[in-house]
C-alpha positions as CSV (number, residue, x, y, z in Angstrom):
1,X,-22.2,-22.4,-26.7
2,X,-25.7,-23.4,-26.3
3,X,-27.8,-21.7,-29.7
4,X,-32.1,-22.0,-28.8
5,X,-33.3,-22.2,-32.2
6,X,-37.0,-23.3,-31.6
7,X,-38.8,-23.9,-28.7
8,X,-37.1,-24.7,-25.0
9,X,-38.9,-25.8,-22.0
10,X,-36.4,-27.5,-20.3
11,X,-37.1,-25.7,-17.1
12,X,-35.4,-24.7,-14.6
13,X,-32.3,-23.6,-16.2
14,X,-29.8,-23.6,-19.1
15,X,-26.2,-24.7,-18.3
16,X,-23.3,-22.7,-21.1
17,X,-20.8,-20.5,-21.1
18,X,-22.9,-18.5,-24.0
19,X,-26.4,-18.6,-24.7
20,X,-28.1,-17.2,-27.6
21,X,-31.7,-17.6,-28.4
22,X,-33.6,-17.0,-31.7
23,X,-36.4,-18.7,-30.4
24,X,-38.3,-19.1,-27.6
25,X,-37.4,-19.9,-24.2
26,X,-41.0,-20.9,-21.9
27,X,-39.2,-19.9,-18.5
28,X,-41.8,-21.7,-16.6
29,X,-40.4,-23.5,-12.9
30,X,-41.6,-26.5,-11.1
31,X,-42.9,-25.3,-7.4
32,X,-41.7,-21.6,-8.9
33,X,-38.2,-21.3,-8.0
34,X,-36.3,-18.7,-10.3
35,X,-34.9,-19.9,-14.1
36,X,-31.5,-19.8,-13.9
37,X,-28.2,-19.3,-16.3
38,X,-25.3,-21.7,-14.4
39,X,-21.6,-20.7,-15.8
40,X,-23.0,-18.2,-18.2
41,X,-21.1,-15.0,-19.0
42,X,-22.9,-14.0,-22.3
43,X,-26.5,-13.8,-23.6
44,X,-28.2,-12.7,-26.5
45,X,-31.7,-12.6,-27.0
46,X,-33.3,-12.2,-30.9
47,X,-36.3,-14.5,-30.2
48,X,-38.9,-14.4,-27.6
49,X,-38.5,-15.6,-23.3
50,X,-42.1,-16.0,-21.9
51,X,-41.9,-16.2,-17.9
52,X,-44.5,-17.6,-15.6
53,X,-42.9,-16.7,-12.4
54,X,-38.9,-15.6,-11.7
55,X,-36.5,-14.7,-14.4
56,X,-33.0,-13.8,-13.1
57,X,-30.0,-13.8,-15.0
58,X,-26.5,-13.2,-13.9
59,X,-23.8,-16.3,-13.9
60,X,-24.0,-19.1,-10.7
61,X,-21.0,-21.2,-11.0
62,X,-21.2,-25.0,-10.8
63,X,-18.1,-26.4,-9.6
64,X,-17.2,-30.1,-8.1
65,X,-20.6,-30.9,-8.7
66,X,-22.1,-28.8,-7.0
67,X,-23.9,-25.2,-7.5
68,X,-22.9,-21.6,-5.8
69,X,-26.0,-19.9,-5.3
70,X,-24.0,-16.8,-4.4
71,X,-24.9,-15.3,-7.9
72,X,-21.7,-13.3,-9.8
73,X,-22.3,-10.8,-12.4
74,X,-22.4,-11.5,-16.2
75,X,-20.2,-10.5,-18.7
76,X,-22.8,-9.2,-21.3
77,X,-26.4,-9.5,-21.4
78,X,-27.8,-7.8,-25.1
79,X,-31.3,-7.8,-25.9
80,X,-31.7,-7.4,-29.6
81,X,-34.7,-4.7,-31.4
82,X,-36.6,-8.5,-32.0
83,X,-36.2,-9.4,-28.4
84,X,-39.0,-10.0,-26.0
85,X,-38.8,-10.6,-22.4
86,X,-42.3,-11.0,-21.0
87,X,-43.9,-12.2,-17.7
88,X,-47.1,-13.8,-18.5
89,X,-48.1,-14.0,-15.0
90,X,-51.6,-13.0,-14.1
91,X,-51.7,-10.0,-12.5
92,X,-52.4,-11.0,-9.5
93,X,-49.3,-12.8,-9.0
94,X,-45.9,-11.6,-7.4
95,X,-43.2,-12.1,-10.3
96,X,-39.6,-10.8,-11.0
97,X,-37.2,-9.9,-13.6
98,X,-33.9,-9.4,-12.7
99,X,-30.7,-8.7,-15.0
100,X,-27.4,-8.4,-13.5
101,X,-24.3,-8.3,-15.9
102,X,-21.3,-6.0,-16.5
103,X,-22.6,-4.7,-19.6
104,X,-26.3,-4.8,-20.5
105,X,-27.8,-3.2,-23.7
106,X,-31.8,-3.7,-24.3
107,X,-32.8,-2.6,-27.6
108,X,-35.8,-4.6,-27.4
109,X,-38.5,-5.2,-24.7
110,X,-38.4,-6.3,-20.9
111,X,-42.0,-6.3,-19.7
112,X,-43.4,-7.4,-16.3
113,X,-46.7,-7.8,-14.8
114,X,-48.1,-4.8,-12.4
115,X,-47.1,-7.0,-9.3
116,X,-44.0,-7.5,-10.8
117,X,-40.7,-6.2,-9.9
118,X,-37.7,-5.2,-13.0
119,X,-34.8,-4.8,-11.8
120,X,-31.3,-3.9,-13.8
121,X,-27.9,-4.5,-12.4
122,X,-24.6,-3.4,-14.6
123,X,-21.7,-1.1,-14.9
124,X,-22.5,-0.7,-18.2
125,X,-26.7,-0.2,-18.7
126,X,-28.0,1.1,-22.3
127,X,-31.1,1.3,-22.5
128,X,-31.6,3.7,-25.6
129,X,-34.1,2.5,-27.9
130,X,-35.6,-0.1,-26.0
131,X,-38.7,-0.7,-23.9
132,X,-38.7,-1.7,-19.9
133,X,-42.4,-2.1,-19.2
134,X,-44.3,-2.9,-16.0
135,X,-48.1,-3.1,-17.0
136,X,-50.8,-1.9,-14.9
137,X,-53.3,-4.4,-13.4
138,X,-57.3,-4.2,-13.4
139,X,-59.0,-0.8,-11.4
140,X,-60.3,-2.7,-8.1
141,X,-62.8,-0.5,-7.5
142,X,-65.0,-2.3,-10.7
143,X,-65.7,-5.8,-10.6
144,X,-64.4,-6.3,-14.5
145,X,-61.8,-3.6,-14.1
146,X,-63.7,-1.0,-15.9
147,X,-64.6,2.3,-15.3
148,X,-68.1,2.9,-15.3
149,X,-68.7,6.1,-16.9
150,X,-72.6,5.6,-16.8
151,X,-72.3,6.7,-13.2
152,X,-71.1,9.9,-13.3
């Protein structure tokens, strides 16, 4: 069982069977390839995960050393009410959050940017009293992003 207490940058991905963090986890790639969870089945999330680019959880197995990028469902992903999953991407940039696990509860918040995509995979999917978020980007048609209400 691998337990984040503090901070953990050790991009691109975490290796255990179960993962809980109470910390936070700066999901941030080299050359932007996804962070991923090998052999994991469980994860709980109390702290904080900030993501620069891909975030996808489900379970790629490492056998003989080697890796199966065929990904396999999770057992349980659970993000706690103090959880925060958040691209910080500008919002000009393409990013992704993707859960796929048998049973996946979110009582906290999933948030990506407005080019962003969120996507939830499970058999199981609660989503009561929790917050999936994709944010909206500047208005193009004002240089800052402003409307300009002295024109009207």
């Amino acid at each position: 069982m691998q337990v984040n207490n503090s901070i953990l940058e050790e991009a691109p991905y975490v290796n255990a069977e179960k993962v809980e963090n109470r910390g936070i986890i700066e999901a941030a790639t080299p050359d932007n390839v996804p962070f991923y969870f090998f052999n994991t089945k469980y994860f709980t999330n109390t702290g904080t995960i900030n993501i620069r680019k891909n975030f996808e959880f489900c379970t790629f197995k490492t056998e003989n050393q080697g890796v199966d990028f065929d990904p396999k469902k999770a057992k349980v992903f659970h993000n706690h009410s103090t959880g925060k999953i958040v691209s910080i991407a500008d919002e000009f940039s393409t990013s992704s959050i993707k859960i796929n696990a048998e049973s996946i509860v979110n009582k906290g918040l999933i948030s990506a940017e407005n080019a962003g995509v969120l996507a939830v995979y499970g058999d199981n999917v609660i989503l009561s009293r929790g917050g999936l978020e994709i944010k909206s980007g500047p208005d193009f048609e004002h240089p800052n992003g402003l409307d300009d209400l002295s024109l009207i």
